[in-house]
DRENLUMLO-727052 format. One record per atom (N, C-alpha, C, O): residue in three letters; x, y, z. Coordinates in steps of 0.2 Angstrom, whole numbers, plus 2048, in hexadecimal, padded with zeros to 3 digits. Layout:
ALAXYZ/...
This chain:
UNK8047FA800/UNK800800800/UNK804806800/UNK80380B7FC/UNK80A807805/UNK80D80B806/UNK81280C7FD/UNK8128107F9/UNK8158087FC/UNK8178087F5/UNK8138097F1/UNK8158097EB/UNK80C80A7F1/UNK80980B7EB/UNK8078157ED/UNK80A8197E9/UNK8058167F1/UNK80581D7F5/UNK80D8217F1/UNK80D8277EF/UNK81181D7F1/UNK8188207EF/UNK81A8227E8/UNK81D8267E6/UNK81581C7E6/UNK81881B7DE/UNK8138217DB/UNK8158247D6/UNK80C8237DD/UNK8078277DC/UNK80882E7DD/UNK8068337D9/UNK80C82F7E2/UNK80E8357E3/UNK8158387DE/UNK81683D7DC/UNK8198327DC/UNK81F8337D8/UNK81B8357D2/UNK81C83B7CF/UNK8188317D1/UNK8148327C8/UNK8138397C9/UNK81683D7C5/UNK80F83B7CC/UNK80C8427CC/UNK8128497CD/UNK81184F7CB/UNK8168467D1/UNK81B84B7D0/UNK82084B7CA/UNK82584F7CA/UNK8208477C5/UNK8218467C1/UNK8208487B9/UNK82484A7B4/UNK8188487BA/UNK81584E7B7/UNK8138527B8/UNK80E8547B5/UNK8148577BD/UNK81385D7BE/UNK81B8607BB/UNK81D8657B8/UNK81F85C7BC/UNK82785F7BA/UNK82985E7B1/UNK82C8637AF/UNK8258587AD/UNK8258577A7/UNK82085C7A2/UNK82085E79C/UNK81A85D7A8/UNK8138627A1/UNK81786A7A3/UNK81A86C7A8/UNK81786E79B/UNK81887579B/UNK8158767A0/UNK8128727A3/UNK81587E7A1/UNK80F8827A5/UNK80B8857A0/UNK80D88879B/UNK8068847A0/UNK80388979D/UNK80789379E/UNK80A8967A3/UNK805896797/UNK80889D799/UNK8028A1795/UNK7FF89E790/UNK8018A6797/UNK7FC8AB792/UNK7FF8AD78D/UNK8058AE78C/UNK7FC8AE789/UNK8008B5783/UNK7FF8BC785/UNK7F98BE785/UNK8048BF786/UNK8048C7788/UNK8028CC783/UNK8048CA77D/UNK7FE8D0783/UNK7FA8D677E/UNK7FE8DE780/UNK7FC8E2785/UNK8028DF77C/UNK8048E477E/UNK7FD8E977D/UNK7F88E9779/UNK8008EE784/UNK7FB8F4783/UNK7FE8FA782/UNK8038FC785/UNK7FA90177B/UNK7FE90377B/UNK7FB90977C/UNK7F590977C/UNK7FD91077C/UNK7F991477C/UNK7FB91C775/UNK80191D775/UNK7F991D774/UNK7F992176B/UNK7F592876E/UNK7F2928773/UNK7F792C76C/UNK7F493376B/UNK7F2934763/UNK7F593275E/UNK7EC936763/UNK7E993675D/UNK7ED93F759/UNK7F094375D/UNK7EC93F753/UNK7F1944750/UNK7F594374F/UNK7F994874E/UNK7F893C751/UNK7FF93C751/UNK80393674B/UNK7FE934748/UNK80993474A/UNK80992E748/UNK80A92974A/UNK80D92974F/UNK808925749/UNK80B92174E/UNK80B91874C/UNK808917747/UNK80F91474F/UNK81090D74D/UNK814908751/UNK816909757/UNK81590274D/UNK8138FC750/UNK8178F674E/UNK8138F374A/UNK81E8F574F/UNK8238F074C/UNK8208E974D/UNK8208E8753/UNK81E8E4748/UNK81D8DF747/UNK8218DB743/UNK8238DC73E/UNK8228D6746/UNK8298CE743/UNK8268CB741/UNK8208CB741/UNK82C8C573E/UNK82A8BE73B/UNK8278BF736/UNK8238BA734/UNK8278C4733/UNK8248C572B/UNK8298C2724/UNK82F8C4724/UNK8258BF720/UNK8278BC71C/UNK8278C2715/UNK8238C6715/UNK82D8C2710/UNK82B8C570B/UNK8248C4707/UNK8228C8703/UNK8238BD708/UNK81C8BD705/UNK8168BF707/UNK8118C0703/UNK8168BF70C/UNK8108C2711/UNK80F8CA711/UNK8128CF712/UNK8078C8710/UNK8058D0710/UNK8028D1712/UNK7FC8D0710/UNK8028D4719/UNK7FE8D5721/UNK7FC8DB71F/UNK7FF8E071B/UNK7F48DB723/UNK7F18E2724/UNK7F18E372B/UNK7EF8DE72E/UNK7F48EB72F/UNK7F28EB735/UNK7EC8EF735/UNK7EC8F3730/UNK7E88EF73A/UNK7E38F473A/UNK7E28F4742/UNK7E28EF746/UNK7E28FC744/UNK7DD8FB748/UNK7D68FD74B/UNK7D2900748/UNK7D58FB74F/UNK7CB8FB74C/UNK7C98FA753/UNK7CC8F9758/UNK7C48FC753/UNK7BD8FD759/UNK7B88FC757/UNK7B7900752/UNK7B38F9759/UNK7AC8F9758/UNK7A88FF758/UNK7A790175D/UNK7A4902751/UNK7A2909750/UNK7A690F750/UNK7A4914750/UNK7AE90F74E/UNK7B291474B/UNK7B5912746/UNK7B490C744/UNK7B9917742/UNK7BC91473D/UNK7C491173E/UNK7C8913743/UNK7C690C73A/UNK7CA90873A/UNK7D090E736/UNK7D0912732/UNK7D590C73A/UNK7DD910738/UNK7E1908735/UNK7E1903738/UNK7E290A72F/UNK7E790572B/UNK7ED90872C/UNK7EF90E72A/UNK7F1904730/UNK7F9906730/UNK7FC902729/UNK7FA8FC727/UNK802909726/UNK806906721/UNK80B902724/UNK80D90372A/UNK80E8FD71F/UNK8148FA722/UNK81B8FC71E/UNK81C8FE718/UNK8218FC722/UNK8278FF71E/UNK8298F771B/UNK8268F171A/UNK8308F9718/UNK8348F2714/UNK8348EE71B/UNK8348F0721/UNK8358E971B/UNK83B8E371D/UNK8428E371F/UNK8468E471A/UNK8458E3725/UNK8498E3727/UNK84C8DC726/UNK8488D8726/UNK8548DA726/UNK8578D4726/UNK8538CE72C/UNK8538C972B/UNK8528D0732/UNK84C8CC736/UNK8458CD736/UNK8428CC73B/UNK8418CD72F/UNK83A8CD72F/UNK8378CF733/UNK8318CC734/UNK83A8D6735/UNK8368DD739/UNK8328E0733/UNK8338DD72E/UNK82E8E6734/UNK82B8EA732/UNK8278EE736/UNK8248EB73A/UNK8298F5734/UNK8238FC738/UNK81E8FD735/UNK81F8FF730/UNK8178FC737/UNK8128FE738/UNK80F90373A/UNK80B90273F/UNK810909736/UNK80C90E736/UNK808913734/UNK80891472E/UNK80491773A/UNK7FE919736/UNK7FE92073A/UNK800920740/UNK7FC927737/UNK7F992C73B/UNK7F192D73F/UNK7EC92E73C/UNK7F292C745/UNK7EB92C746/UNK7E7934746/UNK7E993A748/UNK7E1933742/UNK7DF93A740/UNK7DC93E748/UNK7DA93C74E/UNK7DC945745/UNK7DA94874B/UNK7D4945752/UNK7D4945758/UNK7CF94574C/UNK7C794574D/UNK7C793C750/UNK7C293A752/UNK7CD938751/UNK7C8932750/UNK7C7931759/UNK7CA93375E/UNK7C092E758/UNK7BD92E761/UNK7C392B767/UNK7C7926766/UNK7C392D76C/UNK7C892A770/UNK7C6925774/UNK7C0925775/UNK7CA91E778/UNK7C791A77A/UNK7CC912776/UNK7D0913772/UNK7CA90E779/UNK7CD906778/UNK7CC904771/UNK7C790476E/UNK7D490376D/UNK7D3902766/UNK7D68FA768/UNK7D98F776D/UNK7D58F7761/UNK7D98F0761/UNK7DF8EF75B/UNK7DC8F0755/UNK7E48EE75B/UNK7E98EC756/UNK7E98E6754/UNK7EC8E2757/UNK7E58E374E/UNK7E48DD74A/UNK7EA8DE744/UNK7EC8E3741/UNK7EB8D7744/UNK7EF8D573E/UNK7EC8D0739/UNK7EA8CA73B/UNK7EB8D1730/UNK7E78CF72E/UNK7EC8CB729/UNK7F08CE725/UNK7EB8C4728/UNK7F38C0725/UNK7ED8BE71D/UNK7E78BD71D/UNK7F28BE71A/UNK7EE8BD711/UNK7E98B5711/UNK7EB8AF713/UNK7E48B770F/UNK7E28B070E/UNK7DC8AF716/UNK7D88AA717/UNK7DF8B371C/UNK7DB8B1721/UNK7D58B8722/UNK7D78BE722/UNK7CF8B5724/UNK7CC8BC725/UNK7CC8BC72A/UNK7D08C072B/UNK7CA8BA72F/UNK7CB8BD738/UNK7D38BE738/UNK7D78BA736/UNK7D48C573D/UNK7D98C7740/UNK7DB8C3747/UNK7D88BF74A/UNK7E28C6747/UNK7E68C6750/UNK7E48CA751/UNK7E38CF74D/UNK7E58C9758/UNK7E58CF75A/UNK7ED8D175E/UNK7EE8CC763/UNK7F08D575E/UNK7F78D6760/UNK7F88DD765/UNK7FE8DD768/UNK7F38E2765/UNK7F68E6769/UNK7F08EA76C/UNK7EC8EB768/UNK7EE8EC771/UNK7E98EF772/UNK7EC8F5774/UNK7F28F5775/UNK7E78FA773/UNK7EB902772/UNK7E4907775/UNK7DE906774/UNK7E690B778/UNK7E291177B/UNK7E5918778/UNK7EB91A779/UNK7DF91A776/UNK7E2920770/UNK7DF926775/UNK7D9925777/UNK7E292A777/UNK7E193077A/UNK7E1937775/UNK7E093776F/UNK7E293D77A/UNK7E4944776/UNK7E9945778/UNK7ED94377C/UNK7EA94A771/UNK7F294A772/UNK7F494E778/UNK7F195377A/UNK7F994C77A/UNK7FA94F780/UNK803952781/UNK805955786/UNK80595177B/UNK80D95577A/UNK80F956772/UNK80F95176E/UNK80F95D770/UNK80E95F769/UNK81795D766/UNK81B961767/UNK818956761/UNK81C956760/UNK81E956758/UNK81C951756/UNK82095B753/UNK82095C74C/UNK821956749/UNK81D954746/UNK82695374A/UNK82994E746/UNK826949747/UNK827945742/UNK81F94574C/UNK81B94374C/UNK81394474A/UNK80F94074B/UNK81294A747/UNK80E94D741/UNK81194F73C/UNK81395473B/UNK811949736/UNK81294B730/UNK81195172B/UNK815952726/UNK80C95372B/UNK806958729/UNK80B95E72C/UNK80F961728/UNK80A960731/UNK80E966733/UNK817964733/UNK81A969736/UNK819961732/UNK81F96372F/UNK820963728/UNK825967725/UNK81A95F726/UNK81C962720/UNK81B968720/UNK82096C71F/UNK81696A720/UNK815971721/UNK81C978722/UNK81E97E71F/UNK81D974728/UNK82197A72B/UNK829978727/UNK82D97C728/UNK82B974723/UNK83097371F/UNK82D977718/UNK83197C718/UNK82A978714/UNK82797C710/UNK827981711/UNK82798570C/UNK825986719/UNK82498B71A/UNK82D98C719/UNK82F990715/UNK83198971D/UNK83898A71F/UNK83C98C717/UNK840991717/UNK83B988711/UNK83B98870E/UNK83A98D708/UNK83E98D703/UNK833991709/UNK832997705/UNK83599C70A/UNK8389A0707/UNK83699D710/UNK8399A5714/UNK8409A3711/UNK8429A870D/UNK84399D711/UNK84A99E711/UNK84C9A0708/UNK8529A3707/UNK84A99F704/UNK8489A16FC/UNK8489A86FD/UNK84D9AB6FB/UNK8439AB6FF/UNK8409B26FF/UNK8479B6703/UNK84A9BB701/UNK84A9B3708/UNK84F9B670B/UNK8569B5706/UNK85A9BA706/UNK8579B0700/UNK85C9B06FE/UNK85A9B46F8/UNK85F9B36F4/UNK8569B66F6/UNK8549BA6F0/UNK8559C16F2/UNK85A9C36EE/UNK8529C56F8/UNK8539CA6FB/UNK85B9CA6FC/UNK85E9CF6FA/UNK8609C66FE/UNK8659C76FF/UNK86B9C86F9/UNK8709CB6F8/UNK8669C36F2/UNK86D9C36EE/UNK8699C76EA/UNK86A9C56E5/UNK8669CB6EB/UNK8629D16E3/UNK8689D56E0/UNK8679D86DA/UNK8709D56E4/UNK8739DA6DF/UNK87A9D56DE/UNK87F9D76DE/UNK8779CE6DC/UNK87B9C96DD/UNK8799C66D3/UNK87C9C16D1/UNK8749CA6CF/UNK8709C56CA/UNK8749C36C5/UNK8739BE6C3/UNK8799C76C3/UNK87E9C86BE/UNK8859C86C1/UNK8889CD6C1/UNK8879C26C5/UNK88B9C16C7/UNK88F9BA6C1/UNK88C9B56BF/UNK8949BB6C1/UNK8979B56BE/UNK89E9B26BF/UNK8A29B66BE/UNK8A09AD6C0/UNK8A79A96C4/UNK8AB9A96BE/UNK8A99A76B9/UNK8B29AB6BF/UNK8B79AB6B9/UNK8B89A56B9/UNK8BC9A36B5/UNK8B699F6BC/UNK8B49976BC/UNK8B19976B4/UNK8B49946AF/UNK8AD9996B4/UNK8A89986AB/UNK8AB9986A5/UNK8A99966A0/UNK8B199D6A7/UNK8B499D6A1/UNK8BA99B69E/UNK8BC99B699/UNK8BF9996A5/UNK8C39956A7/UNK8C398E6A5/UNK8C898B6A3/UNK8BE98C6A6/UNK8BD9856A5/UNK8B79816A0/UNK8B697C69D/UNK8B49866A3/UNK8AF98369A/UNK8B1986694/UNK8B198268F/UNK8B298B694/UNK8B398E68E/UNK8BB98D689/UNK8BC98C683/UNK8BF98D690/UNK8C498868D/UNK8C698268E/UNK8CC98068D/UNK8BF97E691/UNK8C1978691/UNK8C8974694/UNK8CB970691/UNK8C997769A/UNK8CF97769E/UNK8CF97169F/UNK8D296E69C/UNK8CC96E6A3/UNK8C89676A5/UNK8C99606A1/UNK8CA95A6A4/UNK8C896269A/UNK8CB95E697/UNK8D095B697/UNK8D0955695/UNK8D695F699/UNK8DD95A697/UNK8DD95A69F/UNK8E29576A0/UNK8DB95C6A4/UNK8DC95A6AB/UNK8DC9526AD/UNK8D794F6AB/UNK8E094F6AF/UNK8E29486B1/UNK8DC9456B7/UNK8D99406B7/UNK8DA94B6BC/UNK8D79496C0/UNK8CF9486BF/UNK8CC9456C4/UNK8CE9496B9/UNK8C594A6B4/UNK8C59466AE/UNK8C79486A9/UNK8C293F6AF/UNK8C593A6AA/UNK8C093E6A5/UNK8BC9426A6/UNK8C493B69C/UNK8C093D698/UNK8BA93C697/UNK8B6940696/UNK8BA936697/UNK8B293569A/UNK8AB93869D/UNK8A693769B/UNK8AE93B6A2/UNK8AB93F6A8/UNK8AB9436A4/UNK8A59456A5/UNK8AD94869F/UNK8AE95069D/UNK8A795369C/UNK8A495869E/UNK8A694B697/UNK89F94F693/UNK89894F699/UNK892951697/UNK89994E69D/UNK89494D6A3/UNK8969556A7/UNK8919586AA/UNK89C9576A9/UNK89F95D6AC/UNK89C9626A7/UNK8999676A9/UNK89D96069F/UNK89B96769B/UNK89296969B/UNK89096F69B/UNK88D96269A/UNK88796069B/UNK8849666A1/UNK88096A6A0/UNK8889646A9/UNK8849686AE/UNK88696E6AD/UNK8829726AE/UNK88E9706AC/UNK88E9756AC/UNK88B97A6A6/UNK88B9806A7/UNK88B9786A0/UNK88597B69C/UNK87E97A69D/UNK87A979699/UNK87E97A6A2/UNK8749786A4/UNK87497D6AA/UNK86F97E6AD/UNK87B9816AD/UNK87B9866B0/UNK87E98D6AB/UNK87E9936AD/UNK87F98A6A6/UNK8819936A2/UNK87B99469E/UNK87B99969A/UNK87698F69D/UNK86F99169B/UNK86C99469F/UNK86899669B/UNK86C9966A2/UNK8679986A9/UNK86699F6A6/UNK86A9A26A2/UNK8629A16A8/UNK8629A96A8/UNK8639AE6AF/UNK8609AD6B4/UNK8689B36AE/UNK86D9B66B5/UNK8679B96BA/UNK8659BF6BA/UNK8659B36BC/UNK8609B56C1/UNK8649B36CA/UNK86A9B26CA/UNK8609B36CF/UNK8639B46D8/UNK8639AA6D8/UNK8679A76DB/UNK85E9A66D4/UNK85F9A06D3/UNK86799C6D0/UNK86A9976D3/UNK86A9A06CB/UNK87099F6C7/UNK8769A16CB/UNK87B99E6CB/UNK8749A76CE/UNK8779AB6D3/UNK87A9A56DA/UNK8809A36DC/UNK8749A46DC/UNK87699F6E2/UNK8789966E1/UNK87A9926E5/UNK8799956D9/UNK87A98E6D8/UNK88198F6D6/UNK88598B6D6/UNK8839966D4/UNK88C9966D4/UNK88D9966D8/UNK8919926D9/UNK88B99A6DF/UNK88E99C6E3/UNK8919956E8/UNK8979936EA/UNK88B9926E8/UNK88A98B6EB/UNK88F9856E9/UNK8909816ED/UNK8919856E4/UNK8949816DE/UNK89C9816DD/UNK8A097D6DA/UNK89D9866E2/UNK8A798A6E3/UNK8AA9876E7/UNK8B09886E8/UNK8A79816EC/UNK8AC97F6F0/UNK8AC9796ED/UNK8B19776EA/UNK8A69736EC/UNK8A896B6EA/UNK8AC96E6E2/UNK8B296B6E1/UNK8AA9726DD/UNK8AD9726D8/UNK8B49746D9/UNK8B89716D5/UNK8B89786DC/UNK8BE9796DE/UNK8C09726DF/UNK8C196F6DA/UNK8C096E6E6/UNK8C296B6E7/UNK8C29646E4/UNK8C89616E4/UNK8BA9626E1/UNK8BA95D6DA/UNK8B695E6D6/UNK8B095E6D7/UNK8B995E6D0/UNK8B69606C9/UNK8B09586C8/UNK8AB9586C7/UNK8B59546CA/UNK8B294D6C8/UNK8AC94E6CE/UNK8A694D6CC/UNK8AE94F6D4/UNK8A894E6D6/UNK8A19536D7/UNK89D9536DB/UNK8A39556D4/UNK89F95E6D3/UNK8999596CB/UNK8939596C9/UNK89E9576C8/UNK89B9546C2/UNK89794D6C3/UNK89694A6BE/UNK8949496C7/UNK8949426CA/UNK8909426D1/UNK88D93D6D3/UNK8909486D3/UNK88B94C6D9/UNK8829496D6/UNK87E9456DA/UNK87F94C6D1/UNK87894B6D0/UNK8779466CF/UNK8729446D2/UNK87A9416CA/UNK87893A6C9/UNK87B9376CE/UNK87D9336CB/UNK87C9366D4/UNK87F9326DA/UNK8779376E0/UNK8749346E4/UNK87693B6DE/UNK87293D6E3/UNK86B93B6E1/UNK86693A6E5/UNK86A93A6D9/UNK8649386D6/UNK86492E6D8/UNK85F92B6D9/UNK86A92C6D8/UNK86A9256D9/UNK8689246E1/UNK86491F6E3/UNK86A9276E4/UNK8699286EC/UNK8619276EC/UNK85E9236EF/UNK85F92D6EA/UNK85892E6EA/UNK85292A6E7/UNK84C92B6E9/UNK8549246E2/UNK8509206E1/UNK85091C6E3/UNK84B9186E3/UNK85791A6E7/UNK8589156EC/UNK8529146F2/UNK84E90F6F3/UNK85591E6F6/UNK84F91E6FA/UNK84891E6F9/UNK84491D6FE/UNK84691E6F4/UNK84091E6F1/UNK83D9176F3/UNK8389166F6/UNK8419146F0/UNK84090C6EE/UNK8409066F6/UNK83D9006F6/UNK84390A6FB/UNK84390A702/UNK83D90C707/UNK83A90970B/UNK83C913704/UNK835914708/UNK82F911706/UNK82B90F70A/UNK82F911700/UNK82790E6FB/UNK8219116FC/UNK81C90E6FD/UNK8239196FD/UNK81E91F6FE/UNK81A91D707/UNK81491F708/UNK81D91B70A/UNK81C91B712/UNK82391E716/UNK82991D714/UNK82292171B/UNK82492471F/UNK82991D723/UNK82991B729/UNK82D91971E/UNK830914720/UNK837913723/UNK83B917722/UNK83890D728/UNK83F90E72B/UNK84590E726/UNK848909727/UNK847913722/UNK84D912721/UNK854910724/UNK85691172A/UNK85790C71F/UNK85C909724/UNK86190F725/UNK861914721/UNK86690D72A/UNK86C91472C/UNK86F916728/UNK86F91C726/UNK873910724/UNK87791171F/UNK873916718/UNK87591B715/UNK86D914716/UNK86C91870F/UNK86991F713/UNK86892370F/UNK867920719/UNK86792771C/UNK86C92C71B/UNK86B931719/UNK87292771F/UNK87992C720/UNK87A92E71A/UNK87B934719/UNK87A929716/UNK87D92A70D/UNK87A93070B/UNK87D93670B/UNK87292E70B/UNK870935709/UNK87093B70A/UNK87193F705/UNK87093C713/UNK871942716/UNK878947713/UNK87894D712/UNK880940713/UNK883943713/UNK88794770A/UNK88C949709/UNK87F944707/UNK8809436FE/UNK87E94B6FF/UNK8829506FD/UNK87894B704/UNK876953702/UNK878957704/UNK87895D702/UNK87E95670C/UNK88295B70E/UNK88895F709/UNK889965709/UNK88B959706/UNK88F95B6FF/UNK88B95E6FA/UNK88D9646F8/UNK88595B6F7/UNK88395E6F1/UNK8809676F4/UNK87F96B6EF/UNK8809686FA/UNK87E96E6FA/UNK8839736F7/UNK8829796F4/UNK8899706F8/UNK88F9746F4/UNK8919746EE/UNK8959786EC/UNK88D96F6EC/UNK88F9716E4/UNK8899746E1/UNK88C9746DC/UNK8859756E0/UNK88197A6DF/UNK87A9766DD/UNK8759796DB/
């Protein structure tokens, strides 16, 4: 009796050491200020998969977040602006996989008012406020170069007109006719504060490199389709590396004109 009492209890502790535990699955919560943009990194996506997230409440309208590219770990940012007007209160994060009609559900979110006004988090008004920055500072370089219009660099006639550049060792012949190309697409211009400001702009990379004074647009046009082709017209994670590039294409190309 006593050995059987033994053996019963052994068993039993044996399977409580051998069965998992049961575990819940965790529901992140999150909370969103409306007016804002805002999002929601999602893994384990396949290039072939094409996930819709939404999020949604019963009797408001449903917010479709966009997804950026793929990262080398089958991440992606999903995101979406929430509009100003939408009601506040318990929304739900559904993920919607091709081919399935019911959702997951993945994140529950509590959308509030906004409550800290930050520009780079409203789209809309940075655009905004970069367009305004953009016409004062025009208007301020216009007023400043007005007795600047008929201005011209002994550069123009030095080099284009006697084609100095040509027998220069360090401007393959090759490259020439691309050097004479942009630089006659600036002695077309007519001597306006625009003409003005693109020699003026143009005197330190072409000083320093003719070739790369010549190889500046089409390396900045290549850049730019790249990032194109990276964003896929969403406010997408660019990766660091074609950022920096970018950044530091246009800190140069500022100076050559």
């Amino acid at each position: 009796m006593i050995k059987r009492i033994v053996a019963a209890l052994f068993i039993t502790f044996f399977l409580f050491q051998v069965s998992p535990p049961a575990q819940a699955v965790e529901i992140p919560t999150l909370t969103w200020e409306r007016g804002k943009e805002q999002s929601v990194v999602m893994g384990a996506i396949s290039a072939q998969e094409a996930w819709k997230v939404k999020l949604l409440r019963p009797g408001s309208p449903q917010v479709t977040l966009g997804a950026s590219s793929l990262n080398s770990s089958g991440f992606a940012v999903y995101s979406a602006v929430l509009p100003e007007n939408l009601p506040l209160g318990e929304y739900t994060v559904y993920v919607f996989r091709k081919g399935i009609a019911s959702g997951t559900q993945v994140a529950q979110v509590t959308v509030t008012e906004m409550k800290r006004y930050s520009i780079t988090e409203i789209p809309k008004d940075l655009l905004y406020f970069l367009l305004s920055l953009i016409f004062i500072l025009t208007a301020l370089s216009v007023v400043h170069g007005a007795g600047y219009l008929n201005f011209v660099f002994l550069r123009q006639k030095t080099l284009i007109e006697n084609q100095t550049l040509l027998f220069a060792k360090s401007v393959p012949r090759v490259i020439y006719p691309i050097y004479l190309l942009r630089a006659g697409a600036l002695s077309q211009l007519r001597p306006t504060i625009f003409r003005y400001l693109l020699s003026k702009d143009e005197t330190l990379i072409h000083k320093s490199s003719p070739l790369l004074w010549s190889l500046l647009p089409g390396v900045g046009l290549l850049l730019g389709l790249h990032g194109g082709l990276i964003s896929q017209g969403t406010l997408a994670s660019i990766p660091i590396y074609s950022l920096m590039s970018i950044s530091l294409l246009g800190f140069f190309d500022s100076f050559s004109g």
